[in-house]
C-alpha positions in Angstrom: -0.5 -77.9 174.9 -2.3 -76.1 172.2 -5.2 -73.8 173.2 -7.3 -71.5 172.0 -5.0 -68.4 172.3 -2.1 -70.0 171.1 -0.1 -67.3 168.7 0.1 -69.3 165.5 3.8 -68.1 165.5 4.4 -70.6 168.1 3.5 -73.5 166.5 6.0 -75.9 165.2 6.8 -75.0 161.7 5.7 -71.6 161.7 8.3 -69.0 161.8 7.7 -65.3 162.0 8.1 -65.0 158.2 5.1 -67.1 157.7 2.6 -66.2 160.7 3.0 -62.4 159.0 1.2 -63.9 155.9 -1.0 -66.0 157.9 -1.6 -62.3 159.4 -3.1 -61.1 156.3 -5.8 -64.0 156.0 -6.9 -62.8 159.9 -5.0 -65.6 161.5 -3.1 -65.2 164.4 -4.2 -67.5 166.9 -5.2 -71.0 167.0 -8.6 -70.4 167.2 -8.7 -68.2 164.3 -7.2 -71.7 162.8 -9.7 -73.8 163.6 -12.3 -71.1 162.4 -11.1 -70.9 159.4 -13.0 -72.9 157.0 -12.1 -74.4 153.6 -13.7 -72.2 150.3 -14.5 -75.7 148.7 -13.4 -79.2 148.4 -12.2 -81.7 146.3 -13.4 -85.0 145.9 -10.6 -87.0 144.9 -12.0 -90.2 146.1 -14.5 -90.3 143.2 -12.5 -92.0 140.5 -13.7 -91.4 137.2 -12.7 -93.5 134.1 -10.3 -91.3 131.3 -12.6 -91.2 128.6 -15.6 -89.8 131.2 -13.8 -87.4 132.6 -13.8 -84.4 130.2 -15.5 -81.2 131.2 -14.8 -78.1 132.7 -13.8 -79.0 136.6 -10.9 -81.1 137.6 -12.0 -84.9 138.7 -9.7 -87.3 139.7 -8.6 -90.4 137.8 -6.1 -93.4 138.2 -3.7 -94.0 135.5 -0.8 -96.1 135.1 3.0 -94.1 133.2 3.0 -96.4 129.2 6.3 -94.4 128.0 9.1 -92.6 129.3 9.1 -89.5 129.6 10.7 -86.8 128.1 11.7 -83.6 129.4 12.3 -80.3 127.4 13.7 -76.8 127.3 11.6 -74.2 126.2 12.3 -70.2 126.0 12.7 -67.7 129.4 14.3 -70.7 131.4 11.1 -72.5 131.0 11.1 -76.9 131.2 8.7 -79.5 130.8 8.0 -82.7 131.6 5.5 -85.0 129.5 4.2 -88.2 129.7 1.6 -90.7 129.0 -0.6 -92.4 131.3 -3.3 -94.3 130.0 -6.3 -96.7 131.8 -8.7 -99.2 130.3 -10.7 -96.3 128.2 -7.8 -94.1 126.8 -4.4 -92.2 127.1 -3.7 -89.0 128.2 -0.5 -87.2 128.0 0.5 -85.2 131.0 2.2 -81.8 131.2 4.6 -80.4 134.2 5.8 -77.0 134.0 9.2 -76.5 135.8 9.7 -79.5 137.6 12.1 -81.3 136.2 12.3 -83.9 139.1 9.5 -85.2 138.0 11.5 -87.2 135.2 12.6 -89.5 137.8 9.1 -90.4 139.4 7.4 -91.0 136.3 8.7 -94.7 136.2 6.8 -96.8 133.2 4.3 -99.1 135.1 3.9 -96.7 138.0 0.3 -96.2 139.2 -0.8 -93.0 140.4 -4.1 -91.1 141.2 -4.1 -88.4 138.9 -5.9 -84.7 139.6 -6.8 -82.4 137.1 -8.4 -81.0 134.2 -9.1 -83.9 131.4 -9.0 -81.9 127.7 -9.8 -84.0 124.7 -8.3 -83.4 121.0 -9.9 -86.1 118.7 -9.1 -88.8 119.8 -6.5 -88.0 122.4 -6.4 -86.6 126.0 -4.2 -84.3 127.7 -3.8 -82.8 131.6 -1.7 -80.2 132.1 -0.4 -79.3 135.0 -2.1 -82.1 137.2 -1.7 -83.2 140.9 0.2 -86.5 140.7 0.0 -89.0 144.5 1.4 -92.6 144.0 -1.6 -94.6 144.1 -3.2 -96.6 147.2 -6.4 -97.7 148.9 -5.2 -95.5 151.9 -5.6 -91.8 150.2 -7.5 -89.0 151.7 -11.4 -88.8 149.3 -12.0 -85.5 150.0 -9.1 -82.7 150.4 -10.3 -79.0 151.7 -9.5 -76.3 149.8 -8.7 -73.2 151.9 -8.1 -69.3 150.7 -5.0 -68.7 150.6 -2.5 -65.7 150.4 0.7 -64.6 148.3 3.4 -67.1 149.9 1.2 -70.0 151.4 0.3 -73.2 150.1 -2.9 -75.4 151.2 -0.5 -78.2 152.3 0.7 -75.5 155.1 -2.7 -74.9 155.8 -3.9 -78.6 156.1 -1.1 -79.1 158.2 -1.9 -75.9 160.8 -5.7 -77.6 160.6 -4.2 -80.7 162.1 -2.4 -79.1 164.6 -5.5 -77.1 166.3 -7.3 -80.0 166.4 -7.0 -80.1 170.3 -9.4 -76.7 170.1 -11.9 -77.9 168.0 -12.3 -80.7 170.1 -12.9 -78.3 172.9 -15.7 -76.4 171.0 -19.0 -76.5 172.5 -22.5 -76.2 171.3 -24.3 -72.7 171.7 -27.8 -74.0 171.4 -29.7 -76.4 173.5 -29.3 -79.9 172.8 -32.9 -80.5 172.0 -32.7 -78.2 169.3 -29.8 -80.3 167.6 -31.8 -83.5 167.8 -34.8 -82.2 167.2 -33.7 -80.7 163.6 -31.9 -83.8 163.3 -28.4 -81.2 162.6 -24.9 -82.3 163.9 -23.3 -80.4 166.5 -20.9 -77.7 166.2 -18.2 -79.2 167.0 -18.9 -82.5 164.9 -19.8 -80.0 161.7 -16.6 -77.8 162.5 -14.3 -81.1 162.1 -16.1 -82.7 159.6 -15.2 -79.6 157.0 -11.9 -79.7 158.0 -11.3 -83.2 157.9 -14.2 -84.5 155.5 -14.5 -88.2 154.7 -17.1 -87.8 152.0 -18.7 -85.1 150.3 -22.3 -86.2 152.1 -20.4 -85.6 155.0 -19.2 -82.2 154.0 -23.4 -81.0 153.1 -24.6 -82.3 156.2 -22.0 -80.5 158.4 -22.4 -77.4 156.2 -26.2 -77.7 156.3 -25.7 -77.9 160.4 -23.4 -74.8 160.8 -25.6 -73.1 158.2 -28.6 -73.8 160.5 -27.4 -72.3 163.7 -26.3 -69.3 162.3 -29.5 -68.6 160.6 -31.8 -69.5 163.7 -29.2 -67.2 165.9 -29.1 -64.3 163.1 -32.9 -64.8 162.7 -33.0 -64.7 166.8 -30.7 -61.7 167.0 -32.7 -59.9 164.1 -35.9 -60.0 166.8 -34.7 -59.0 169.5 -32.8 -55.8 167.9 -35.4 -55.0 165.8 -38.3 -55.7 168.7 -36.6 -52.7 170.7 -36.8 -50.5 167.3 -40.6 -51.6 166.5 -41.7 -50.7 170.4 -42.2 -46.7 171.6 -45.0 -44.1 169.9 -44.3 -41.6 167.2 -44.9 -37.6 167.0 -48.0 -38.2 164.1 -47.1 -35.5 161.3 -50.1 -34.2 158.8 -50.7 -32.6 155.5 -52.0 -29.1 157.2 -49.7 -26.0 156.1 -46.7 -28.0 154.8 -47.2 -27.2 151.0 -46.0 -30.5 150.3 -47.8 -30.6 146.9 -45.8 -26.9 145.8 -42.5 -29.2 146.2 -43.7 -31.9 144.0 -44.6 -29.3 141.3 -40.7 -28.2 141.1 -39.3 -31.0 140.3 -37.7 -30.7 136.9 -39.3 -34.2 136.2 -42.2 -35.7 136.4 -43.1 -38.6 139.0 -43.9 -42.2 137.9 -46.5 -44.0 138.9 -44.2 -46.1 140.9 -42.9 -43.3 142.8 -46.4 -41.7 143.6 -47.4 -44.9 145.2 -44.7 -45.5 147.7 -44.5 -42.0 148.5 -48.2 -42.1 149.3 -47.4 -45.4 151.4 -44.7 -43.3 152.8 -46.7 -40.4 153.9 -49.7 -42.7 155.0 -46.8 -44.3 157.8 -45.8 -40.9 158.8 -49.5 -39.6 159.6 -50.0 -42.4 162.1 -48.4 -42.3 166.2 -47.4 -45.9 165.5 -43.4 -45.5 164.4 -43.3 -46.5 160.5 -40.8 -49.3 159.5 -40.6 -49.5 156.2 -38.4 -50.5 153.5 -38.2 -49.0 149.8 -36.5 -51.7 147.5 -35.3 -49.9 144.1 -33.9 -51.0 140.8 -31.1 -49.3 139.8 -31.8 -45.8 139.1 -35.5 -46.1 139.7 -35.5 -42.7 141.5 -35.1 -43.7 145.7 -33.8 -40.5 146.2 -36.5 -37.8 145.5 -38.5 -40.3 147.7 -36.1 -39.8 150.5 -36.4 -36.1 150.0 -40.2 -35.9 150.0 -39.8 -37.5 153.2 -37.4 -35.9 154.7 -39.3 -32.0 153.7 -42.3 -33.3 154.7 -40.9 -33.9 158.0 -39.0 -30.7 158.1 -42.6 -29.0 157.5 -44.4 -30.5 160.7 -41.8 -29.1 162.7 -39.5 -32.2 162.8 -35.5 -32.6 162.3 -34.5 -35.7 160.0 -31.6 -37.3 159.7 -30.3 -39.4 156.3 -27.1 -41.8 157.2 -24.8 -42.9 154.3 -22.4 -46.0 154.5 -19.7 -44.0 152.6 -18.7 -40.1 152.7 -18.7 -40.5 149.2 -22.4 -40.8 149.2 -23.0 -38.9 151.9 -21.7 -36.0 149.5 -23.6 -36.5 146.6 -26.8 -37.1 149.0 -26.1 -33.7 150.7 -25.6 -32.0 146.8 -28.4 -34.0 145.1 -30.8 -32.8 148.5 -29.4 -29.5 149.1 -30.5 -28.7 144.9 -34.1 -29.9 145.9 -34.3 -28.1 148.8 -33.4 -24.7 147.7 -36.5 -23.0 147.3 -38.5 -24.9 150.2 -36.5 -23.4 153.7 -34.7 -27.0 154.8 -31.6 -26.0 156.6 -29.4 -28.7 155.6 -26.4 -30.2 157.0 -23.7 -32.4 156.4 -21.7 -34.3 158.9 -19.0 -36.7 158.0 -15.9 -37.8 159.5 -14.0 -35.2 157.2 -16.2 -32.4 158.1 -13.5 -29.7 160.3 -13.8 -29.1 163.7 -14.9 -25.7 163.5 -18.1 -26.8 161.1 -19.3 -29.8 163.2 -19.3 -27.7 166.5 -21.5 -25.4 164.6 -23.7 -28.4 163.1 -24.1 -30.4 166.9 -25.0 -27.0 167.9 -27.7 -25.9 165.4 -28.7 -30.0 165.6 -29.4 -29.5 169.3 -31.2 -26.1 169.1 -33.3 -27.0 166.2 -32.2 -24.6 163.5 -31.0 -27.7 161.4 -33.6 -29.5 160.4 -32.3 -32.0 158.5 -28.6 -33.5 158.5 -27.2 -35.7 156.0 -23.7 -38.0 157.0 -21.6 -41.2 157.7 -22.3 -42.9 161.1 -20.9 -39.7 162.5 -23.9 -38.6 162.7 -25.2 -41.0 165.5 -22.2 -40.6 168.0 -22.9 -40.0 171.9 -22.1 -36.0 171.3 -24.4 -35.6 168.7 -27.7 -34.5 170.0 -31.2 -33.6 168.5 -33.9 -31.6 169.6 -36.8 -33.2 167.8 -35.8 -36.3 165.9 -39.0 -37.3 163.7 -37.6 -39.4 161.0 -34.6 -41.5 160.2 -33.5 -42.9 156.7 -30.9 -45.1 155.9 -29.5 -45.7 152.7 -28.2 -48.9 151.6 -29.4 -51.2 154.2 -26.9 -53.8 154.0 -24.4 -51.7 154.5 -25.9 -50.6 157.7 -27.1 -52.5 160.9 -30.0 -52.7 163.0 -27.8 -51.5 165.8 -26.6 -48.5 163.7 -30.1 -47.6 162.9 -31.5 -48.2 166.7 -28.6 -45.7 167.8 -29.9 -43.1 165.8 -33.3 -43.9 166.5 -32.1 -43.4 170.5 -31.5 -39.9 169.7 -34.9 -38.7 169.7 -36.4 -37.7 173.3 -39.2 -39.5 174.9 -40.8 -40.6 171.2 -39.6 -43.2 168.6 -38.5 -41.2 165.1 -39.9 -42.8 161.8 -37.7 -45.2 160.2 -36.8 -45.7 156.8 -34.5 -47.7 154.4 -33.6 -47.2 151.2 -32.4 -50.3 148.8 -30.7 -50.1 145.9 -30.3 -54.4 146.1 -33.5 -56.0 143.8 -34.7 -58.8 146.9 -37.1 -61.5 145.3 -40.5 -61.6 147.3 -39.9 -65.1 148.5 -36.9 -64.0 150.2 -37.8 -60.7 150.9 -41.0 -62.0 152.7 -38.4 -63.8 155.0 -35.3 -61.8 155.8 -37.9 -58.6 156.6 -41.1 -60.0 157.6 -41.7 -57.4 160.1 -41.2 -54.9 158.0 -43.1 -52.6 155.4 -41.4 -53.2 151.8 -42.2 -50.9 149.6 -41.3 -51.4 145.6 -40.3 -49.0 143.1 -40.8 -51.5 140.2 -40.4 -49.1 137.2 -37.7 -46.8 135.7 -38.3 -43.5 135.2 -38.8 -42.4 131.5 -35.2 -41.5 129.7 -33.2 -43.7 131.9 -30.5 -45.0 129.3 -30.4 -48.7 128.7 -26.7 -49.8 129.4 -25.4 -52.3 126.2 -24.0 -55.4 128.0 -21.7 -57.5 125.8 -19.9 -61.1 127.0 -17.4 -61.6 125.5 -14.3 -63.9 126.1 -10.1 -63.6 126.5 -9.9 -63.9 122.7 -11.4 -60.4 122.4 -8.8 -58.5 125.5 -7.4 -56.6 122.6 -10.9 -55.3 120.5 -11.9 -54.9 124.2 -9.3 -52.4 124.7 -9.3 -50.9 121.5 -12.8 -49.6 122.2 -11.8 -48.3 125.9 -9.2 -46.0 124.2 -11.7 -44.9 121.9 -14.0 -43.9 124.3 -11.4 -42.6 126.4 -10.4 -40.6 123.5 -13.9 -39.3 123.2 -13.2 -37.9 127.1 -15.3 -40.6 129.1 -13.9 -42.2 132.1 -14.6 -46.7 132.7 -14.4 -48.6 135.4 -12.7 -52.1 135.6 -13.4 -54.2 138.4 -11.5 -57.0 139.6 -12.4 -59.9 142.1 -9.1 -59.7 143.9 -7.3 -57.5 145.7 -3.5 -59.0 145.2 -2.4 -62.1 143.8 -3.0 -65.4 144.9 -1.0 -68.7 145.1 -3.1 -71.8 143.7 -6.3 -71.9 142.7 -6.6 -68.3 142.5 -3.6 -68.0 139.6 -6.0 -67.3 137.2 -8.0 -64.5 138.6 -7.2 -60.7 137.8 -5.8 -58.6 140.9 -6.2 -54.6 141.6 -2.4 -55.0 142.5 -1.5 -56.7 139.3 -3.8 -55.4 136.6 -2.3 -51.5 137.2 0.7 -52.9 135.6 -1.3 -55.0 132.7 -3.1 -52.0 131.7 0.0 -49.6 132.1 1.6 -51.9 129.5 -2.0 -52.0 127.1 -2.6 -48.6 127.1 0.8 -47.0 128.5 -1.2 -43.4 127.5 -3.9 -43.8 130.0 -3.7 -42.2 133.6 -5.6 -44.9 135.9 -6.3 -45.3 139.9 -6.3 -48.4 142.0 -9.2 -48.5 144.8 -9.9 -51.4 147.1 -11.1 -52.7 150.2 -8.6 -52.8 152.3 -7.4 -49.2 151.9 -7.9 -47.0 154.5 -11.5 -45.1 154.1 -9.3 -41.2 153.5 -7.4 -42.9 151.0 -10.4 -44.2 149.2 -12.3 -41.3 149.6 -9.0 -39.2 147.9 -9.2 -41.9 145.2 -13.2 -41.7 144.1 -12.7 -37.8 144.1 -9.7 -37.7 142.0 -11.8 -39.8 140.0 -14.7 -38.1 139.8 -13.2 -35.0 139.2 -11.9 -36.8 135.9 -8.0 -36.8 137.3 -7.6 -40.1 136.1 -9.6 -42.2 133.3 -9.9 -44.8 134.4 -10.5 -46.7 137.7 -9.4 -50.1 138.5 -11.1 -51.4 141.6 -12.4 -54.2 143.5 -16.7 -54.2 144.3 -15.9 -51.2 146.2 -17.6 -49.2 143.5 -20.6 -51.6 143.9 -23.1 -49.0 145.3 -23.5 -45.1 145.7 -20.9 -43.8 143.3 -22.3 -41.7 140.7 -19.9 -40.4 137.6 -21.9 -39.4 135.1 -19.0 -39.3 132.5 -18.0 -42.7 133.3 -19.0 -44.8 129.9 -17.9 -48.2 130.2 -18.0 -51.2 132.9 -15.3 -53.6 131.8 -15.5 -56.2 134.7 -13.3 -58.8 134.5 -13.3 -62.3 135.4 -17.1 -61.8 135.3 -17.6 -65.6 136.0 -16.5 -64.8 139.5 -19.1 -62.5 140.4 -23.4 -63.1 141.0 -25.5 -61.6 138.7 -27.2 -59.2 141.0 -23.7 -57.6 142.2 -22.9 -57.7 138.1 -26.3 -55.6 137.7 -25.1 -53.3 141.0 -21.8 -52.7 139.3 -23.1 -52.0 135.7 -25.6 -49.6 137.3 -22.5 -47.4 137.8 -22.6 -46.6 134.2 -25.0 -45.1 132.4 -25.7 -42.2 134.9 -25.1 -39.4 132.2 -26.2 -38.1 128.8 -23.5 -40.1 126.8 -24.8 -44.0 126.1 -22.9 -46.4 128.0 -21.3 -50.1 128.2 -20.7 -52.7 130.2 -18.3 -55.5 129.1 -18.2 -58.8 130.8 -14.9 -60.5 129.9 -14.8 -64.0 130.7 -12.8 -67.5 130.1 -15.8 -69.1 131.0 -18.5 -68.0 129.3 -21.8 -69.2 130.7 -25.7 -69.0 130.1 -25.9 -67.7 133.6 -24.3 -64.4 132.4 -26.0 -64.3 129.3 -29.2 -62.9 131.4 -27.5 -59.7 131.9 -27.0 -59.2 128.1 -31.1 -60.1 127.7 -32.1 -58.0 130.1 -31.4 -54.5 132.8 -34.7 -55.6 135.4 -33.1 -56.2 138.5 -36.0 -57.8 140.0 -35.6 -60.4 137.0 -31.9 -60.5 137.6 -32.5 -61.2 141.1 -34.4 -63.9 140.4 -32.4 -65.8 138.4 -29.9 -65.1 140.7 -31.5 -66.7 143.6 -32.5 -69.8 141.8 -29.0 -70.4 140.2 -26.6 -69.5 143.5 -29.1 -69.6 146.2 -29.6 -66.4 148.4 -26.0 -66.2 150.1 -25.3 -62.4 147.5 -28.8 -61.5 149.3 -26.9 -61.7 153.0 -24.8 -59.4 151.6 -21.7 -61.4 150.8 -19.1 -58.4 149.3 -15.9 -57.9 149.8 -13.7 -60.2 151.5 -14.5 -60.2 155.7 -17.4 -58.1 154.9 -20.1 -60.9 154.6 -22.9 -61.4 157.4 -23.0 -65.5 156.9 -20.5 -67.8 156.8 -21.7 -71.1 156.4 -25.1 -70.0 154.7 -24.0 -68.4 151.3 -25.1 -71.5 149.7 -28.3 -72.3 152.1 -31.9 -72.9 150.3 -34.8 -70.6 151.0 -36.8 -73.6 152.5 -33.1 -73.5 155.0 -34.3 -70.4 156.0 -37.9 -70.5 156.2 -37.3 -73.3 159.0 -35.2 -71.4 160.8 -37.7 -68.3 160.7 -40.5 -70.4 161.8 -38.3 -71.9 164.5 -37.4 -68.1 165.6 -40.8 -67.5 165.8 -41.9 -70.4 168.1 -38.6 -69.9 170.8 -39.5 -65.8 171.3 -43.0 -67.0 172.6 -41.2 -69.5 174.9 -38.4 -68.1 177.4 -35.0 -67.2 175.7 -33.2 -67.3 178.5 -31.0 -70.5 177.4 -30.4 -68.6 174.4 -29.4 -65.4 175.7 -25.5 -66.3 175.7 -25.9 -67.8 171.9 -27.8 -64.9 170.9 -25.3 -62.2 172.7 -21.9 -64.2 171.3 -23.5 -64.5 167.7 -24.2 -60.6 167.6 -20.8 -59.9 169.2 -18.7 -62.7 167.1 -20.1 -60.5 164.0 -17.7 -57.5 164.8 -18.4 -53.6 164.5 -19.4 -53.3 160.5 -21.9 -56.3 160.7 -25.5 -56.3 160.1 -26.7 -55.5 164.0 -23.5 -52.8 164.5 
């Protein structure tokens, strides 16, 4: 009998050779299985007649073979099947690459339910490459669609669906039963086997809508109670007496806007009061977060108070430490950094001056908030990039500081509309930086599409001849089976590019490299070893080349357009004017905002409206996302959820208190809470 701990190797079917690729999709048990839920669907129930069915998705028609057909050799060992097929409104003819069996099937008179992409030329249709199942009343409507890996196929993955069925049916419902009938949502177990064996796509929203609402009400649950521990405690109040704040102000080689001057006076206001501020500073691209990070931090330092600043990436944490340690200079901050990289000699010395008090201010990676790491008068804490960081992550740190709660503060470089914004951090102070400072280049976006690879590259070995570095960013990591054929890998594109521009030195980064190999890559990089860098969304935040030129990102279809306005915010960052190309086979008006227009805030806008506010949850690179079922969830999804939060905390949570615990634990160690 199957259960949930059942290696997937031991199922029937599944050798050793295959559970190893099930490996890389996570999967090694059945419950891992049964958790694993289809990427999208199709609905090939929903006949449509020939003659309607031309567009840009696949659809699904029933057609009946009108010829023989023929099958052909072409070049490289290359065959080819075609035939026609025709209905009441027209006739298509159908394309097979390499399966020359299908000769035999593809009797005259044959009906068969036909999936596919419908072209039309004049008066004439073709498929190519379609999905072919003898025609009957008794076919699946709906078939899920699951990611896949390099050597699996979704009919293996159907299949292993089948086969944990047993463990769905033992899941059970984490909230109260009430609450399920209540909201009028379907059960977890119902929802979890109604995605993977849909009957009809209303069947498919409504169980998505129900898994979507638990998680939201138990993230929005979670989110209280974590951040209900942070919010409680008093504060050391700090003033303006004898810091000669205003002297550091006056030395910056730049002048403040009036954007800046407001939140830092917001800033300041917080961190004259005993209550402990909570606030969060949301900044375009380049708007200048970091001086306002500094201010704080030396303004601290002056009232006799140690700060700490916590990067997600060494990386950042470096330029942080270099970009503070210039500011500093001249104004007696004894500054830090602390990373996992930093030697044993140098961090005994930092804990040690960190618990004595001569450091005042300590810049790092979440080494700086382990159990050996002590402070002798914590007064402020910032962390950058908030989605990158948790609320656990920020609570240990705030757990440093004896008897008092520190000052909190968190720096975004992620645009949030106000509707949503209003929701996801209600209990917190948002500050906006909502203007650029003067000079700040505008990066030239282009769109353009696969016709133009070669002008596109042309112009990269121009620049590169001109000694600038690029970026190009692809949405996968290694090459997919399926649906995926058509999308540009890191693993493959190194060899594209190689055989483009053979005289061009470039570096592969990605996600699931180890974080020192990473870090070896962006500083080869940066230190202009290499030209270019091909890379997943790794490169999304924090990385700062200033002689990087161009963003070429391809399959920019692919990606949101407030992670496409994070990744061309790479570029840009130095005195030479800068581009970012967005190559596409499907171009779109949804891209062509980024080519009207470098607001974030705007960006994010559209954004939310056209994908919903799953980018905002920080969906990134794969296993990395905080939601699972809500990606696609509507803001008034949400704002339900929030308002039910709201009413259970005044009631007892004890019936939620295993829900809330196995929700925050289910999430892992890099999630938003640790």
């Amino acid at each position: 009998m199957i259960n949930r701990d059942t290696p997937l190797r031991f199922i029937k079917g599944v050798g050793e050779a295959t559970a190893n690729k099930l490996l890389r999709l996570g999967l090694t048990t059945a419950e891992d299985m049964a958790m694993l839920f289809p990427r999208r669907y199709e609905y090939r129930g929903e006949i449509v007649p020939l003659a309607d069915a031309v567009g840009n998705e696949p659809c699904a028609t029933v057609l009946t073979v009108c010829s023989a057909p023929t099958l052909r050799h072409g070049g490289k060992g290359i065959s080819y099947v075609k035939v026609n097929a025709c209905d009441e409104s027209g006739t298509a003819t159908l394309t097979f690459f390499n399966q020359p069996w299908m000769e035999k099937s593809l009797v005259s008179g044959r009906k068969f339910r036909v999936w596919g992409r419908v072209e039309r030329y004049g008066y004439t249709f073709q498929i190519t490459a379609p999905v072919l199942e003898p025609y009957s009343e008794d076919l699946p409507d709906v078939l899920p669609v699951y990611p896949l890996t390099k050597g699996l196929t979704q009919q293996l993955l159907r299949r292993l669906a089948q086969e944990v069925k047993p463990v769905i049916d033992e899941i059970e419902n984490p909230l109260p039963e009430e609450i399920y009938e209540k909201h009028s949502v379907m059960g977890r177990k119902e929802a979890v086997c109604a995605l993977h064996f849909p009957q009809s796509r209303e069947q498919v929203e409504k169980a998505r809508r129900a898994l979507a609402f638990e998680e939201l009400l138990l993230f929005q649950l979670s989110l209280r109670r974590v951040r209900g521990s942070l919010n409680r405690g008093v504060a050391i109040p700090m003033g303006y007496k004898d810091t000669g704040i205003g002297k550091f102000f006056k030395a910056l080689p730049f002048s403040l806007t009036d954007a800046q001057e407001r939140v830092i006076k917001e800033i300041f206001g917080d961190l004259c009061r005993d209550v402990p501020m909570c606030r969060m500073v949301q900044g375009d691209v380049g708007s200048g977060k970091t001086v306002i990070a500094a201010a704080a931090m030396l303004f601290a330092v002056k009232n006799s108070l140690q700060c700490a600043m916590m990067a997600p990436t060494e990386i950042l944490a470096n330029q942080h430490y270099t970009t503070l340690g210039n500011l500093f200079a001249d104004f007696g901050v004894e500054l830090a950094l602390l990373t996992g990289s930093t030697s044993a000699k140098e961090k005994k010395r930092i804990k040690a001056g960190l618990a004595d008090g001569s450091i005042t201010a300590v810049v790092g990676t979440n080494a700086i908030i382990q159990k050996d790491v002590i402070y002798k008068n914590l007064g402020l804490v910032i962390t950058d990039e908030q989605h990158r960081f948790g609320v656990l992550q920020r609570a240990a740190l705030a757990d440093k500081s004896k008897g008092t709660t520190p000052h909190s503060l968190v720096m975004s470089a992620t645009p949030i509309p106000r509707s949503l914004s209003l929701i996801l951090y209600g209990d917190m102070d948002v500050s906006v930086i909502d203007k650029l400072p003067p000079g700040r280049q505008v990066i030239e976006t282009r769109l353009v599409g696969e016709d133009k690879r070669g002008a596109v590259y042309d112009f990269l070995s121009k620049q590169i001849e001109k000694g600038r570095q690029a970026y190009i960013i692809c949405p996968l990591v290694e090459d997919s089976e399926g649906e995926a054929d058509d999308k540009k890998s890191v693993e493959s594109y190194k060899a594209l590019f190689a055989k483009a521009l053979p005289h061009v030195k470039a570096l592969c980064l990605h996600g699931r490299m180890k974080g020192k190999e990473k870090d070896a890559v962006m500083q080869a990089f940066e230190q202009g070893e290499a030209s270019v860098l091909i890379s997943t969304t790794v490169v999304e935040v924090g990385v700062n080349v200033p002689n990087a030129t161009v963003m070429l990102i391809e399959n920019a279809e692919c990606f949101g357009l407030s992670q496409l306005h994070q990744l061309r915010g790479r570029v840009g960052r130095g005195e030479h004017k800068s581009f970012c190309i967005l190559l596409t086979e499907k171009a779109s008006e949804r891209l062509q905002v980024l080519c009207e227009t470098t607001d974030g805030f705007r960006i994010a806008e559209a954004d939310l409206a056209q994908r919903g506010p799953g980018d905002f949850f920080g969906a990134r690179q794969s296993g990395e996302s905080v939601f699972v079922h809500a990606s696609n969830a509507d803001i008034p999804l949400i704002e339900e959820t929030r308002k039910l939060a709201e009413e259970l905390e005044k009631q007892s949570l004890m019936p939620l208190e295993n829900a809330i615990y196995g929700y925050m634990n289910a999430l892992g160690s890099d999630n938003i809470f640790n």
